[in-house]
Biopython code that builds the backbone (N, CA, C, O; Angstrom):
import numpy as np
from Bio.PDB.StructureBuilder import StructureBuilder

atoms = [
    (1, "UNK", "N", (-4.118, 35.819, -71.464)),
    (1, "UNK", "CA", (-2.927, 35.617, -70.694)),
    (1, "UNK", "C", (-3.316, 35.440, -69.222)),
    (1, "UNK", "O", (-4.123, 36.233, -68.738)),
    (2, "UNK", "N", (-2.849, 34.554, -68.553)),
    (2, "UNK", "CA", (-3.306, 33.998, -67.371)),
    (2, "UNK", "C", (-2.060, 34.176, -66.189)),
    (2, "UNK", "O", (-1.051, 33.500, -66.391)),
    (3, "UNK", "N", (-2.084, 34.996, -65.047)),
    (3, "UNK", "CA", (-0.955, 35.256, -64.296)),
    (3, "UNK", "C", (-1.377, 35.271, -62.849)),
    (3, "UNK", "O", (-2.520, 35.636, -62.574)),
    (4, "UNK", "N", (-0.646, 34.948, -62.027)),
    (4, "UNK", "CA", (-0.964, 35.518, -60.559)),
    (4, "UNK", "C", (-1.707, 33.557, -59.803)),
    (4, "UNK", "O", (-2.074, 33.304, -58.656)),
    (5, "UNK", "N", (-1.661, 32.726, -60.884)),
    (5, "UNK", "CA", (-1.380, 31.451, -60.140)),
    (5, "UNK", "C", (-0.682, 30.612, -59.607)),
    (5, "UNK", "O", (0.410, 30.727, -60.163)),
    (6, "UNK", "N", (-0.610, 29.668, -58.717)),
    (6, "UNK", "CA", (0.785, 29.068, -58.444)),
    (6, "UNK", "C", (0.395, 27.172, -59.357)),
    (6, "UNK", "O", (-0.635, 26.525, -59.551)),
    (7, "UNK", "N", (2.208, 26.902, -59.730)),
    (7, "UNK", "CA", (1.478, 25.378, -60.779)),
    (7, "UNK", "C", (0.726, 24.676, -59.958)),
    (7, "UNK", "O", (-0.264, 24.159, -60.475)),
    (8, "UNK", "N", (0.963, 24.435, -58.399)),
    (8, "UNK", "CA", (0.247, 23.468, -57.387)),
    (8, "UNK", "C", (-0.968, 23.904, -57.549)),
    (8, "UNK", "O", (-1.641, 22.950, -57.158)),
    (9, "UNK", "N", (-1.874, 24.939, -57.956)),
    (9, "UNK", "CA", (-2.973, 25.259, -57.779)),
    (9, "UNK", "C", (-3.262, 24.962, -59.871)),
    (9, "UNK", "O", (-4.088, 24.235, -60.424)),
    (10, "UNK", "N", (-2.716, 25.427, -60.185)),
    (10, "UNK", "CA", (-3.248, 25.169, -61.322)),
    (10, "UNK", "C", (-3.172, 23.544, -61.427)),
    (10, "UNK", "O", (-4.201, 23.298, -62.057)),
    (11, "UNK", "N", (-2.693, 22.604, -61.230)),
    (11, "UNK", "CA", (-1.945, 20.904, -61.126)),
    (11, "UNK", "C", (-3.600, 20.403, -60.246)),
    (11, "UNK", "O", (-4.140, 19.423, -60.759)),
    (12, "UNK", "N", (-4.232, 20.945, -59.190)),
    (12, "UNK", "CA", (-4.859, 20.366, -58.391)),
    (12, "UNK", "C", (-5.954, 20.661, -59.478)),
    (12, "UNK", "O", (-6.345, 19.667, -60.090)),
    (13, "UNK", "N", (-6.537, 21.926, -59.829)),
    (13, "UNK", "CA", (-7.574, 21.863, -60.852)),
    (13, "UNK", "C", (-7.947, 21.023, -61.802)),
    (13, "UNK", "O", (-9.012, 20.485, -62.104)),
    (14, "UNK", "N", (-6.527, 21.007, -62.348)),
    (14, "UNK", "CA", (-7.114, 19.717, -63.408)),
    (14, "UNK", "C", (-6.886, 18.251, -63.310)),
    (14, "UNK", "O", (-7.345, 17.308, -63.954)),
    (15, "UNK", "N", (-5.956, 18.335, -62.214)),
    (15, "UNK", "CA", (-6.565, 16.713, -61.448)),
    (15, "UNK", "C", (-8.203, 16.685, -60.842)),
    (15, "UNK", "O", (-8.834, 15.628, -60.820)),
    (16, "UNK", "N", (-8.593, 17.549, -60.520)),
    (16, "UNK", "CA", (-10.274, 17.282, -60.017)),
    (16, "UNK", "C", (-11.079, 17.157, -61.471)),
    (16, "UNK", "O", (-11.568, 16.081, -61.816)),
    (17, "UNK", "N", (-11.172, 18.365, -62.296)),
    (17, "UNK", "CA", (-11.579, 18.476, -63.837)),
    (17, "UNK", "C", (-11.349, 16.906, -64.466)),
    (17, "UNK", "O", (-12.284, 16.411, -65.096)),
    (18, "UNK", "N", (-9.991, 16.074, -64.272)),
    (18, "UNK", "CA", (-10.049, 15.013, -64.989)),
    (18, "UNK", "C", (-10.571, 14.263, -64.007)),
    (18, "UNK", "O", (-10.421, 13.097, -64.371)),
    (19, "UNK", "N", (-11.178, 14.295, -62.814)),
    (19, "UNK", "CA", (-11.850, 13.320, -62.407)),
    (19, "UNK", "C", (-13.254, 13.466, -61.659)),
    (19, "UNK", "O", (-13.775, 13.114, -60.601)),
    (20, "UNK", "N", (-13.686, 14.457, -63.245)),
    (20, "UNK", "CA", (-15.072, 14.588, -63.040)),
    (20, "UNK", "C", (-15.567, 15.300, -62.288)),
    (20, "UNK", "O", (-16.796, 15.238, -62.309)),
    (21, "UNK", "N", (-15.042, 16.158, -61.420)),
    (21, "UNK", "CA", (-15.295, 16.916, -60.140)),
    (21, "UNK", "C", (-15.566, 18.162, -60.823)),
    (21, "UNK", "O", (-15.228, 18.176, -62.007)),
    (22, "UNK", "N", (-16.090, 19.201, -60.362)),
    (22, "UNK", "CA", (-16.798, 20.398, -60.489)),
    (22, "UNK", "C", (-15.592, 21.252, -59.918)),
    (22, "UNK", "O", (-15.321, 20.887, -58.774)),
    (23, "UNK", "N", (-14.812, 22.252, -60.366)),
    (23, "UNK", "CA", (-13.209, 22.706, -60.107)),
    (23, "UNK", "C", (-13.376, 24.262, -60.245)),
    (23, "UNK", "O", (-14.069, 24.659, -61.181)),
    (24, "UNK", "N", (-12.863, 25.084, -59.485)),
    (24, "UNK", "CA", (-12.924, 26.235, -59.567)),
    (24, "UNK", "C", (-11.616, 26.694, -59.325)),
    (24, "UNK", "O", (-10.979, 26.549, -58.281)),
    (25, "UNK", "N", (-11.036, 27.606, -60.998)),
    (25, "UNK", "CA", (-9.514, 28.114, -61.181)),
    (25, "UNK", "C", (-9.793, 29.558, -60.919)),
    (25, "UNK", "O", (-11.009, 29.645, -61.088)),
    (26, "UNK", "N", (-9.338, 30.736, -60.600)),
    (26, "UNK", "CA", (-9.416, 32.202, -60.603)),
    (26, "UNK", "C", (-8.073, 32.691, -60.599)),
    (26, "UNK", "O", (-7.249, 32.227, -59.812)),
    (27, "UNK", "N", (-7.689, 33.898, -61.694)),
    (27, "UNK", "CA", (-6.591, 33.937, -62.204)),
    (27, "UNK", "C", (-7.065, 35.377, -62.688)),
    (27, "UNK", "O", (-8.093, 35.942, -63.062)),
    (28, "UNK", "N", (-5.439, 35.696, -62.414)),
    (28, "UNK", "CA", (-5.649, 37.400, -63.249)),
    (28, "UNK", "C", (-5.297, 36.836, -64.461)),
    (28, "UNK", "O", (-4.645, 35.873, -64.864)),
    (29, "UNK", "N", (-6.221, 38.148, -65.102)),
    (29, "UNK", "CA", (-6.672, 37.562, -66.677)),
    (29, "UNK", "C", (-6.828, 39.055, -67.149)),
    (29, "UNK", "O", (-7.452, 39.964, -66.600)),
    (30, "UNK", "N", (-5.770, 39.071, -68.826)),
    (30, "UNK", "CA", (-6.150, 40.349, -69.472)),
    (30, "UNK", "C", (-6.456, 39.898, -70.634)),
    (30, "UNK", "O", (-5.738, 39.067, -71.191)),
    (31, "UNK", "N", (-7.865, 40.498, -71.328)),
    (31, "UNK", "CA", (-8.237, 40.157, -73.035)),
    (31, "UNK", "C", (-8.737, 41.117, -73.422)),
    (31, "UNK", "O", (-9.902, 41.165, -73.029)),
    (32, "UNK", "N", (-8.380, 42.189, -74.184)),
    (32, "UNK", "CA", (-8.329, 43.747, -74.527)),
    (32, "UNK", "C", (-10.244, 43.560, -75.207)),
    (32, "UNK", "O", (-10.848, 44.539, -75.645)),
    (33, "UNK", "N", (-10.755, 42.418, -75.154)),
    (33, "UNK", "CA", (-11.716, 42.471, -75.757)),
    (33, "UNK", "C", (-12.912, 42.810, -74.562)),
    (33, "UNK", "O", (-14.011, 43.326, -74.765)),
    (34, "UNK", "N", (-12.329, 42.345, -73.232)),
    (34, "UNK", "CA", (-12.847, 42.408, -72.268)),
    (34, "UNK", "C", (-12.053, 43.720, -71.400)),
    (34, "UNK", "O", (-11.657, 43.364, -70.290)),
    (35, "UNK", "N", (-11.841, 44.814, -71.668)),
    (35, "UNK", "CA", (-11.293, 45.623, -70.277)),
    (35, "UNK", "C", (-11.107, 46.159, -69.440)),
    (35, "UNK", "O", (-10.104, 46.716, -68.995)),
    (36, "UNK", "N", (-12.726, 45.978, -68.912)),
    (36, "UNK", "CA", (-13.409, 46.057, -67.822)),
    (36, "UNK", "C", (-12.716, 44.843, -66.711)),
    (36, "UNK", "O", (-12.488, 45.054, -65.520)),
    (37, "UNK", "N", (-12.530, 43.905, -67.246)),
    (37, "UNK", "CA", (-11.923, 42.451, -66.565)),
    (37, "UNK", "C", (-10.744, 42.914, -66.233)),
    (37, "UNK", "O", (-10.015, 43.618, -66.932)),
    (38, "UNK", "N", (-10.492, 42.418, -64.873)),
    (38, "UNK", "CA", (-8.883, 41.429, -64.264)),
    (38, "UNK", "C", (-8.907, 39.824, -63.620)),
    (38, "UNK", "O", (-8.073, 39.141, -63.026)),
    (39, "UNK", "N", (-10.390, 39.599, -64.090)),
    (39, "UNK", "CA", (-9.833, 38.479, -63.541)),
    (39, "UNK", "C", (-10.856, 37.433, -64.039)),
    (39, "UNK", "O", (-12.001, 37.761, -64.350)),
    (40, "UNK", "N", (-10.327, 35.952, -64.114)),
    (40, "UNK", "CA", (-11.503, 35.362, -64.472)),
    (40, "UNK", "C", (-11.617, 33.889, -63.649)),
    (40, "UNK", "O", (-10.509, 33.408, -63.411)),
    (41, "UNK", "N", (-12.709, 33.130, -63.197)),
    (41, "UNK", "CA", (-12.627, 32.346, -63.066)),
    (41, "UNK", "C", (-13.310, 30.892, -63.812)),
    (41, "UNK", "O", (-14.514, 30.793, -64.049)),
    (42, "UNK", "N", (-12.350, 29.866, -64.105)),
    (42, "UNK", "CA", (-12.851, 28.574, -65.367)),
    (42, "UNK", "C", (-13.252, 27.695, -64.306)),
    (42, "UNK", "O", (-12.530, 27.445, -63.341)),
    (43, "UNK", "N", (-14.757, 27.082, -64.536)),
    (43, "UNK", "CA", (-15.129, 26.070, -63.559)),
    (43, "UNK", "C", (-15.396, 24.978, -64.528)),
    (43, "UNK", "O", (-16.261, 25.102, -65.394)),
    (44, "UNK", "N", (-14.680, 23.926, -64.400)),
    (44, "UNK", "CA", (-14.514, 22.909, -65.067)),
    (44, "UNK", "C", (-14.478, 21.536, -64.837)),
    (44, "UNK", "O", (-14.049, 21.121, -63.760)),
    (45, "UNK", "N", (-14.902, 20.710, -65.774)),
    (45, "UNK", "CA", (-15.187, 19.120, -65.197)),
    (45, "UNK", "C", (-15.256, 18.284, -66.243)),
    (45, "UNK", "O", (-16.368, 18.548, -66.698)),
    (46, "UNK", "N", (-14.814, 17.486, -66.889)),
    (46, "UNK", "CA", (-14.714, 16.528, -67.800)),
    (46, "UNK", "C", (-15.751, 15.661, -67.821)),
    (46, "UNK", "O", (-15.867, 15.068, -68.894)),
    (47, "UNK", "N", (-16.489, 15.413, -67.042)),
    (47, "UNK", "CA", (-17.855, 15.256, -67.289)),
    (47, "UNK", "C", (-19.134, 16.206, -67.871)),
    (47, "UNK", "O", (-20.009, 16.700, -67.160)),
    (48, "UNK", "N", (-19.050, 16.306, -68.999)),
    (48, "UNK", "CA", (-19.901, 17.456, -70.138)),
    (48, "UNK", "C", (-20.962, 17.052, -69.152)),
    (48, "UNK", "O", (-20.988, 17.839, -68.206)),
    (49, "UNK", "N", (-21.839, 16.091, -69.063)),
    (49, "UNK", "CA", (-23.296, 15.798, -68.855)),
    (49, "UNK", "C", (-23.581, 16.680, -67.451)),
    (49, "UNK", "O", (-24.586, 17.389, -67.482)),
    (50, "UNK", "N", (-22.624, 16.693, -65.991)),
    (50, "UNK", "CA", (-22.198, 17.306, -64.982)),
    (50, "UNK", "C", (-21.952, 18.686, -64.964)),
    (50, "UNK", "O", (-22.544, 19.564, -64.336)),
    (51, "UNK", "N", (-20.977, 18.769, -65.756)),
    (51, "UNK", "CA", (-21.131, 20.087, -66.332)),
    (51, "UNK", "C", (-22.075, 21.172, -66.733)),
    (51, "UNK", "O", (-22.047, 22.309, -66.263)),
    (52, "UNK", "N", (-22.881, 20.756, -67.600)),
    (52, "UNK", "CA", (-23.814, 21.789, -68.382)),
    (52, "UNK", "C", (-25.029, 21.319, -67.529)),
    (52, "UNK", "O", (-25.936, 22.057, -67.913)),
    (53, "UNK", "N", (-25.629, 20.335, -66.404)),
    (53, "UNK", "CA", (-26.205, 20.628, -65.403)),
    (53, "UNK", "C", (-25.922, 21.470, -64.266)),
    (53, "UNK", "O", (-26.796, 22.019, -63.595)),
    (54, "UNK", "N", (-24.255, 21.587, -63.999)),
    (54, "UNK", "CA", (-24.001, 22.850, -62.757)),
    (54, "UNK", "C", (-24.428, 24.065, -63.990)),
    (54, "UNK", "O", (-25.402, 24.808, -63.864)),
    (55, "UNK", "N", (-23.660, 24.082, -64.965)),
    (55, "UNK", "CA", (-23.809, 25.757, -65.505)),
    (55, "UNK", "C", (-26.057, 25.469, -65.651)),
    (55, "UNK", "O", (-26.728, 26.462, -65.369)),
    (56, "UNK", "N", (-26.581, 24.571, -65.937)),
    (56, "UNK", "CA", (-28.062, 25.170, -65.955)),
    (56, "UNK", "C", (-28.648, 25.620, -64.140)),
    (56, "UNK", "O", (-29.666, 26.220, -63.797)),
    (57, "UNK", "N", (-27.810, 25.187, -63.509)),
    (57, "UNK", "CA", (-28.297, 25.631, -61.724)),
    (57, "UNK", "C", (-27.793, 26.806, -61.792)),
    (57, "UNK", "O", (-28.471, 27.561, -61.094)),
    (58, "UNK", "N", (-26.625, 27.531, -62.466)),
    (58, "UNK", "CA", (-26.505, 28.614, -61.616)),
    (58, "UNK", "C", (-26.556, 29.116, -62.849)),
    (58, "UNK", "O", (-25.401, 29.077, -63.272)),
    (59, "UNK", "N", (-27.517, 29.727, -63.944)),
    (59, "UNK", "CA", (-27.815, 30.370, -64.719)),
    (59, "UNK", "C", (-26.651, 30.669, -66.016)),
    (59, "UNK", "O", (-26.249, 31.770, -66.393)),
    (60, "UNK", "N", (-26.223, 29.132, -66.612)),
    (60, "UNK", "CA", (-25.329, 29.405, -67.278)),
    (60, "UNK", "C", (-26.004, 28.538, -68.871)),
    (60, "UNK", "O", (-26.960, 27.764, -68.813)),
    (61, "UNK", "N", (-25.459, 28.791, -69.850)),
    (61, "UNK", "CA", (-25.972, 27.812, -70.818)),
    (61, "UNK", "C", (-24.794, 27.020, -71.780)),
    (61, "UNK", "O", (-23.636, 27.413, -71.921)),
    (62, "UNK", "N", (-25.462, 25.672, -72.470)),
    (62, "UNK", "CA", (-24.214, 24.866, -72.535)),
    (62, "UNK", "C", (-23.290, 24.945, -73.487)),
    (62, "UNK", "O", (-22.285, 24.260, -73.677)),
    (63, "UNK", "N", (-23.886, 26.170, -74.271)),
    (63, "UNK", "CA", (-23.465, 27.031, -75.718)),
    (63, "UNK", "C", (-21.882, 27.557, -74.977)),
    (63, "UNK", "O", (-20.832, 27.825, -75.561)),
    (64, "UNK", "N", (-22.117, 27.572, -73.836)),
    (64, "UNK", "CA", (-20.793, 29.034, -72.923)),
    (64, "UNK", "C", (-19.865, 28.212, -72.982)),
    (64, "UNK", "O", (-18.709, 28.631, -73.038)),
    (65, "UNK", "N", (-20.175, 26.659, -72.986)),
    (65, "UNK", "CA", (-18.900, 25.703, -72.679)),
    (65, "UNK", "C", (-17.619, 25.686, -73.492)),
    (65, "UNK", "O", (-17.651, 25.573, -74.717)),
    (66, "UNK", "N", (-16.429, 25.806, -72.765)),
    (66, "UNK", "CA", (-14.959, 25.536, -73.786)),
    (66, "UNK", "C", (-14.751, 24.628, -74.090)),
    (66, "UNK", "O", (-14.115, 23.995, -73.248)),
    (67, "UNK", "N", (-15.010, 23.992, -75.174)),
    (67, "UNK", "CA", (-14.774, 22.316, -75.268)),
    (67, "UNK", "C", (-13.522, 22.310, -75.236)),
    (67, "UNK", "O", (-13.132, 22.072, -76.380)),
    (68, "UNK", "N", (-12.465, 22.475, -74.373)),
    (68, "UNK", "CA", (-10.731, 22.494, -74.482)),
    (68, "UNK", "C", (-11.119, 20.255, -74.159)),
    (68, "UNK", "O", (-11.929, 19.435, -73.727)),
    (69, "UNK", "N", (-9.787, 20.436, -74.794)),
    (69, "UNK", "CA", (-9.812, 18.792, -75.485)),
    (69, "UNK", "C", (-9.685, 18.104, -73.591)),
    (69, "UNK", "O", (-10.342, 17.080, -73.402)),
    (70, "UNK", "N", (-9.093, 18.523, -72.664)),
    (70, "UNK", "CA", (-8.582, 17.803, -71.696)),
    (70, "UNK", "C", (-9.371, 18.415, -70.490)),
    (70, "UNK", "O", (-9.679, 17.767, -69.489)),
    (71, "UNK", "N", (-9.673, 19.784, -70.706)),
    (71, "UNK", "CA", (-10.197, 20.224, -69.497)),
    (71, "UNK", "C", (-11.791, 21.424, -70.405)),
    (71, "UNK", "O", (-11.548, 22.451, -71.039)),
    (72, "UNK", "N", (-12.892, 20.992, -70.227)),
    (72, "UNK", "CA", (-13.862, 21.251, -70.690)),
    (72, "UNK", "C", (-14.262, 22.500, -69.223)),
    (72, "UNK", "O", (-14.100, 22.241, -68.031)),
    (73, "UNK", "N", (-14.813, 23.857, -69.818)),
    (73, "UNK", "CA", (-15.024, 24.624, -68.762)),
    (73, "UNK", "C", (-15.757, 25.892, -69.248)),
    (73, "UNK", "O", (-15.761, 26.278, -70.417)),
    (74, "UNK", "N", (-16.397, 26.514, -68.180)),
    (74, "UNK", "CA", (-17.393, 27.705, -68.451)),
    (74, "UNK", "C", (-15.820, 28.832, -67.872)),
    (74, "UNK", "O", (-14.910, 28.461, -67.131)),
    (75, "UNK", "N", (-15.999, 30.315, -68.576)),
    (75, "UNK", "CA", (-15.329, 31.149, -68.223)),
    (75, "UNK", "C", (-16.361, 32.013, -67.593)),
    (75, "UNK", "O", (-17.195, 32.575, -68.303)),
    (76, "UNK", "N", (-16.352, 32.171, -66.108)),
    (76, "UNK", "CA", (-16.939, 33.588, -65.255)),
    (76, "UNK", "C", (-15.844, 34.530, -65.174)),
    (76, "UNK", "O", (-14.650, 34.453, -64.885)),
    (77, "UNK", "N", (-16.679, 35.486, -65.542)),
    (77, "UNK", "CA", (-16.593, 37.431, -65.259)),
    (77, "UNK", "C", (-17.365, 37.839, -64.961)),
    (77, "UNK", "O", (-18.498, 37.372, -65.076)),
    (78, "UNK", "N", (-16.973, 39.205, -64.298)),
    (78, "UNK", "CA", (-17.489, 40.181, -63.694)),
    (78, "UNK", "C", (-18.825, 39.589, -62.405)),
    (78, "UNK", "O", (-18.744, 38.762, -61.497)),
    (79, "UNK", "N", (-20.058, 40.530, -62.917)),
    (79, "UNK", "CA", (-21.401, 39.795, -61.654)),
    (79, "UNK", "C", (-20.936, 38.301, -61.290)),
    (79, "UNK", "O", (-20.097, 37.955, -60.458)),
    (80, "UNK", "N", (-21.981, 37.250, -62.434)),
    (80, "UNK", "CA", (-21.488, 35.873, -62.206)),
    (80, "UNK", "C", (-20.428, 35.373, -61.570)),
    (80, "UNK", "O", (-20.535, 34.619, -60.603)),
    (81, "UNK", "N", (-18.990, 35.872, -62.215)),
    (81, "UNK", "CA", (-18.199, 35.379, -61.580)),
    (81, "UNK", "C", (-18.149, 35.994, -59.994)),
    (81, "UNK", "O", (-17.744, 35.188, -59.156)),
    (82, "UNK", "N", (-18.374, 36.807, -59.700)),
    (82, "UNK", "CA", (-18.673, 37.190, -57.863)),
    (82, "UNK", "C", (-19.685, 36.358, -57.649)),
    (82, "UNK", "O", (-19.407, 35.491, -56.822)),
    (83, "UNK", "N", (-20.947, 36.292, -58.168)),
    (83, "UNK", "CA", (-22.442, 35.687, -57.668)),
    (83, "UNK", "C", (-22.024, 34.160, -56.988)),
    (83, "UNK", "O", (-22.318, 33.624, -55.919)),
    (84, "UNK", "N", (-21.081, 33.688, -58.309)),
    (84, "UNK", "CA", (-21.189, 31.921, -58.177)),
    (84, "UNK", "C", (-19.912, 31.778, -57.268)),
    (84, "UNK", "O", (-19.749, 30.722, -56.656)),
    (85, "UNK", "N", (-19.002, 32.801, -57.158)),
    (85, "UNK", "CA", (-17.798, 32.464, -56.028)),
    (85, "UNK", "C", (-18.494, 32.694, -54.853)),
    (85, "UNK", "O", (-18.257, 31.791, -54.051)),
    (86, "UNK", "N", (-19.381, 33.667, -54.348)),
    (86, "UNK", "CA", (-19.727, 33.938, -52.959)),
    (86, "UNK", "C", (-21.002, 32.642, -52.785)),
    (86, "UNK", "O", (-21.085, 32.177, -51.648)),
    (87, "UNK", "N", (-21.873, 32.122, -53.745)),
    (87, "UNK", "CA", (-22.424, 31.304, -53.342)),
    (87, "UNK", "C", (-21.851, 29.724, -53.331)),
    (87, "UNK", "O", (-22.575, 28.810, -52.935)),
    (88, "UNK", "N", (-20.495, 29.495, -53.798)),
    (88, "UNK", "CA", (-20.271, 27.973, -53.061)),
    (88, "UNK", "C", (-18.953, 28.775, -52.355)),
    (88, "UNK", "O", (-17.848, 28.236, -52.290)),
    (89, "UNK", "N", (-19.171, 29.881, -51.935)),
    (89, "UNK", "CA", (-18.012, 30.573, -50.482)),
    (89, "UNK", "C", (-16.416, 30.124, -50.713)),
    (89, "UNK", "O", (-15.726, 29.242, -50.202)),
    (90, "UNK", "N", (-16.172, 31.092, -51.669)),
    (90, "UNK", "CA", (-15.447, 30.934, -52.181)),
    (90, "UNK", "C", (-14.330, 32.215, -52.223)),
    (90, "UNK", "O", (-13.570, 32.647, -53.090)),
    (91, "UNK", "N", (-14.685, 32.645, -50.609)),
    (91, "UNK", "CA", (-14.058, 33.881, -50.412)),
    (91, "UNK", "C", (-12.489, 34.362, -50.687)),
    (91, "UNK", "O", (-12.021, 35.414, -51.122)),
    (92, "UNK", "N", (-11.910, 33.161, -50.252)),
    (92, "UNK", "CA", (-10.166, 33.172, -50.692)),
    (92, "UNK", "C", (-10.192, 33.777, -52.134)),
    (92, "UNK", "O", (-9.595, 34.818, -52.411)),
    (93, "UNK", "N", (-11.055, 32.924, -53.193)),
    (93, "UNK", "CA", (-10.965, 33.783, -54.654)),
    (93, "UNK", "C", (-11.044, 35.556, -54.522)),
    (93, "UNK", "O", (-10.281, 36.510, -54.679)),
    (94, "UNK", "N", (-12.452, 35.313, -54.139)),
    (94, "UNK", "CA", (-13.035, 36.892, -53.662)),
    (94, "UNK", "C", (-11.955, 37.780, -53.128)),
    (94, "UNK", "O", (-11.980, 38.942, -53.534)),
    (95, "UNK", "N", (-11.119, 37.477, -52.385)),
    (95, "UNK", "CA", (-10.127, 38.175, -51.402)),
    (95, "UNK", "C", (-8.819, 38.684, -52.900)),
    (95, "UNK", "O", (-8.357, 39.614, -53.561)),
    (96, "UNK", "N", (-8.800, 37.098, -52.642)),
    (96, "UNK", "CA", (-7.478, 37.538, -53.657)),
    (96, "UNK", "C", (-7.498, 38.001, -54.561)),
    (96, "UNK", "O", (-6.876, 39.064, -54.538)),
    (97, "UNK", "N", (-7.799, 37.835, -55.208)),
    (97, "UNK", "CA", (-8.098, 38.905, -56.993)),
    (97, "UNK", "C", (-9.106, 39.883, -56.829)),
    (97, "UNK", "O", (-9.912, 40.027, -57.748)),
    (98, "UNK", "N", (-9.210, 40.699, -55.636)),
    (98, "UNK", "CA", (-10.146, 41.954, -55.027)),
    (98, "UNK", "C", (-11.267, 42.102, -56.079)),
    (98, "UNK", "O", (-11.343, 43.089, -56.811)),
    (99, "UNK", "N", (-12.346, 40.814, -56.124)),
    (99, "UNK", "CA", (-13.374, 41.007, -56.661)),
    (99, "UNK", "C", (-14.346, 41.912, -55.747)),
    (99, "UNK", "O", (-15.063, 42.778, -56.248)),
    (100, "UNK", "N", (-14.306, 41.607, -54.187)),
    (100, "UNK", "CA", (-15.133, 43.036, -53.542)),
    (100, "UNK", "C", (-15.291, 43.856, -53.733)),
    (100, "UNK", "O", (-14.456, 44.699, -54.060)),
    (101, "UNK", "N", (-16.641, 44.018, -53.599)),
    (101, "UNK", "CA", (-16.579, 46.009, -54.072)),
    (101, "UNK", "C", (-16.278, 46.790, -52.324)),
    (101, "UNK", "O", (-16.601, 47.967, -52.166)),
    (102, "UNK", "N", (-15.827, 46.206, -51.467)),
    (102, "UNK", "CA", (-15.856, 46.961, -50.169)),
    (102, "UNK", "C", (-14.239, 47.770, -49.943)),
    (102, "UNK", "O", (-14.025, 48.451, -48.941)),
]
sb = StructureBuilder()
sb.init_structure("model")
sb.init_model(0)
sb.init_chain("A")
sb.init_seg("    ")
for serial, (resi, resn, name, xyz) in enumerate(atoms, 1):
    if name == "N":
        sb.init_residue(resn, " ", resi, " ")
    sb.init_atom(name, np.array(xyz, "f"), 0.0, 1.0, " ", f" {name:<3s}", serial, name[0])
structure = sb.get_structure()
């Protein structure tokens, strides 16, 4: 279950995702399988080949990929998902869904 986005932000994601662009969504997120988690972020791009070269740069593999039919995407949690938001500075995520530990 996915909450705490606005549609303009979810609408801009997958206009970049369908045009191949490298897209970063972050969303409160509950999955009782995970409940350590509140939050997750899907970085996504309709270009598979683009794709599973960003997830091999930042230590991801292409097994992780969601093949969703329209919007193809890796799901980050927890470390990763902080590691790969603070390294393309991606602090607004960081802020808002209080991934900081400060």
């Amino acid at each position: 279950m996915a909450f705490g986005i606005k549609k303009e932000e979810l609408a801009e994601w997958k206009k970049k995702v369908r045009k191949g662009e490298i897209a970063f969504l972050t969303h409160y997120w509950y999955d009782e399988r995970f409940p350590d988690y509140h939050s997750v972020t899907k970085v996504g791009c309709s270009n598979i080949k683009h794709l599973i070269e960003w997830g091999n740069k930042n230590g991801l593999k292409m097994e992780w990929i969601h093949h969703h039919k329209d919007f193809p995407h890796f799901d980050l949690l927890g470390e990763k998902q902080v590691e790969i938001l603070q390294k393309y500075q991606l602090t607004d995520h960081l802020r808002r869904f209080k991934l900081l530990k400060n």
